[in-house]
Backbone bond lengths (Angstrom), bond angles and torsions (degrees), N, CA, C in turn:
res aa  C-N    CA-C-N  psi(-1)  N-CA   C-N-CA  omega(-1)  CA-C   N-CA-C  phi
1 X - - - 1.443 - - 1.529 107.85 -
2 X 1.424 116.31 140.31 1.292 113.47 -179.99 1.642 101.25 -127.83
3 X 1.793 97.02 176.95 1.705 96.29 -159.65 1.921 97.19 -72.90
4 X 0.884 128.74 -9.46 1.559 132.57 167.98 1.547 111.26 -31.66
5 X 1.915 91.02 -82.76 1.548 105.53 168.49 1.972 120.84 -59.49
6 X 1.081 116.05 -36.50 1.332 101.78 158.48 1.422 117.68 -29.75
7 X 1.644 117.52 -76.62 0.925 145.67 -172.55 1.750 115.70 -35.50
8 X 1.232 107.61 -47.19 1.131 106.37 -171.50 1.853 106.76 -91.46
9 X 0.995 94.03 2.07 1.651 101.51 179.69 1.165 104.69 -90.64
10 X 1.610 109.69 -60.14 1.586 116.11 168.17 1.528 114.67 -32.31
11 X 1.434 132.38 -47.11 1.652 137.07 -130.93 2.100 89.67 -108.73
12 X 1.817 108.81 -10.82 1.437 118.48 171.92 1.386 116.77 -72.48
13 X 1.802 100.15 -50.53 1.259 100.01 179.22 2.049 142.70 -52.38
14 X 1.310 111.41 143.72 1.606 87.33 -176.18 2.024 106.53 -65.60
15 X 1.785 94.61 -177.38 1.189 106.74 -160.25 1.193 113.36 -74.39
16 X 1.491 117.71 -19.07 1.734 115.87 175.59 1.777 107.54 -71.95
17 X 1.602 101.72 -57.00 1.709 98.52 163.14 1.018 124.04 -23.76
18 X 1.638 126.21 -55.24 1.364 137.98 -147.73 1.762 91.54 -85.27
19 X 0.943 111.74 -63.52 1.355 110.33 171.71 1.944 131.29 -41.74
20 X 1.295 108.17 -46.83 1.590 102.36 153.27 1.460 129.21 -70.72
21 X 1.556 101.03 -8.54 1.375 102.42 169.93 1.773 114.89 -75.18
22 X 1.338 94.73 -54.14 1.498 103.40 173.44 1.923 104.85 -50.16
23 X 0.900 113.25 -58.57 1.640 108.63 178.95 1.620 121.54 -47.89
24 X 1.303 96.14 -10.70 1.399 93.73 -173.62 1.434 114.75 -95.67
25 X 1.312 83.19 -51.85 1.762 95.52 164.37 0.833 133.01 -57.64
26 X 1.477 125.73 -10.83 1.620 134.98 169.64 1.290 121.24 -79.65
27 X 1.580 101.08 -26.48 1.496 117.20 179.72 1.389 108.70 -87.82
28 X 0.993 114.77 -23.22 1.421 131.20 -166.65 1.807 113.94 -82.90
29 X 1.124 91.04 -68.33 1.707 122.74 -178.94 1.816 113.32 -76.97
30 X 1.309 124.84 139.98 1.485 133.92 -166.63 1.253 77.03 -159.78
31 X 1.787 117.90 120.80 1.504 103.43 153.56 1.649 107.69 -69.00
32 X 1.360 107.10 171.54 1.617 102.74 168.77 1.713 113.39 -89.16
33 X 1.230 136.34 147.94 1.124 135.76 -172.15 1.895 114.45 -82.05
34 X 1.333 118.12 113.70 1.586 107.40 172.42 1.459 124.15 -52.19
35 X 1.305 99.53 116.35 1.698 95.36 176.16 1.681 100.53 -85.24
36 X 1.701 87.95 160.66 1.378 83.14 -162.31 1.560 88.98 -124.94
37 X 1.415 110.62 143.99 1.549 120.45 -179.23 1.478 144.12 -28.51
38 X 0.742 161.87 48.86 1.678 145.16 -94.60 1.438 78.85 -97.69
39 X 1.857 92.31 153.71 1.749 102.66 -167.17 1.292 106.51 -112.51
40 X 1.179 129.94 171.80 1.466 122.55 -162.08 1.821 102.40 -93.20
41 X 0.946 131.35 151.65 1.180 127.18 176.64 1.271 117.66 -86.94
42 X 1.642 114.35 140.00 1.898 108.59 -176.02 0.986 119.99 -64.90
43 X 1.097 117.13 162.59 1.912 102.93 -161.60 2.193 80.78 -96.56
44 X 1.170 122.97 -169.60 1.501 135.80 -143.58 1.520 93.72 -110.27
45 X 1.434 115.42 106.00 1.665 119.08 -165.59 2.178 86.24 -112.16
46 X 1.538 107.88 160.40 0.774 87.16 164.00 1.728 108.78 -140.18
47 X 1.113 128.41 -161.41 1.734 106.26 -164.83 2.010 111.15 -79.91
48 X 1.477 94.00 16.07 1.563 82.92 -174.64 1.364 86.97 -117.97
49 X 1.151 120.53 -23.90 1.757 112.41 171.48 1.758 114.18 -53.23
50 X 1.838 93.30 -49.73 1.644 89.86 -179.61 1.754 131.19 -87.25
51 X 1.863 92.25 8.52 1.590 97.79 153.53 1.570 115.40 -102.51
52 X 1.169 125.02 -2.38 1.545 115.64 168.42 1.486 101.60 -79.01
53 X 1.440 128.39 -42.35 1.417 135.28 -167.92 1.534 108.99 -56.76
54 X 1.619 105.03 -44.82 1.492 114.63 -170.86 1.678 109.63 -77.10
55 X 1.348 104.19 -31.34 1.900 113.78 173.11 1.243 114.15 -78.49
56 X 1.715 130.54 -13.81 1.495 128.78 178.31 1.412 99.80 -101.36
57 X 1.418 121.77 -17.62 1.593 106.90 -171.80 1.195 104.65 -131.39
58 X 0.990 122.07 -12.25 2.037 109.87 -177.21 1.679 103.30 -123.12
59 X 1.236 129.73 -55.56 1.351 118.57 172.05 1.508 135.95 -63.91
60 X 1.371 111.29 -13.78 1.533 123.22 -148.07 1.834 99.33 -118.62
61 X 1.364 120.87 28.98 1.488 133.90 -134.71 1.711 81.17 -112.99
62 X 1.301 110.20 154.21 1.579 104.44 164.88 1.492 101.60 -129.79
63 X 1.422 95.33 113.95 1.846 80.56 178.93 1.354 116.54 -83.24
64 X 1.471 122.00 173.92 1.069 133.23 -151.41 1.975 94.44 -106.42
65 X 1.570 82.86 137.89 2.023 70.69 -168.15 2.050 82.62 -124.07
């Protein structure tokens, strides 16, 4: 059985049904929460690191003509 057919069984029932259904399932059911990846931390740049970086790789470029 999938939540499809649930669904359409659920949406048959009358409105008091439908309603202890929902109560149940609330008590019942917790989605689980996504953990989320922990990211690595940047290692310690400082403002002359990220002007040598920007003068060896983005300004210092020869384009191709």
């Amino acid at each position: 059985m999938n939540a499809n057919d649930v669904y359409n069984v659920a949406k048959a029932l009358p409105k008091e049904e439908l309603d202890k259904l929902c109560d149940m399932l609330a008590i019942n059911y917790q989605p689980q929460k996504a953990i989320k990846p922990k990211k690595k931390p940047l290692p310690d740049f400082t403002v002359e690191d990220g002007i040598r970086y920007l003068l060896a790789n983005h300004f210092n470029k020869v384009k191709a003509a």
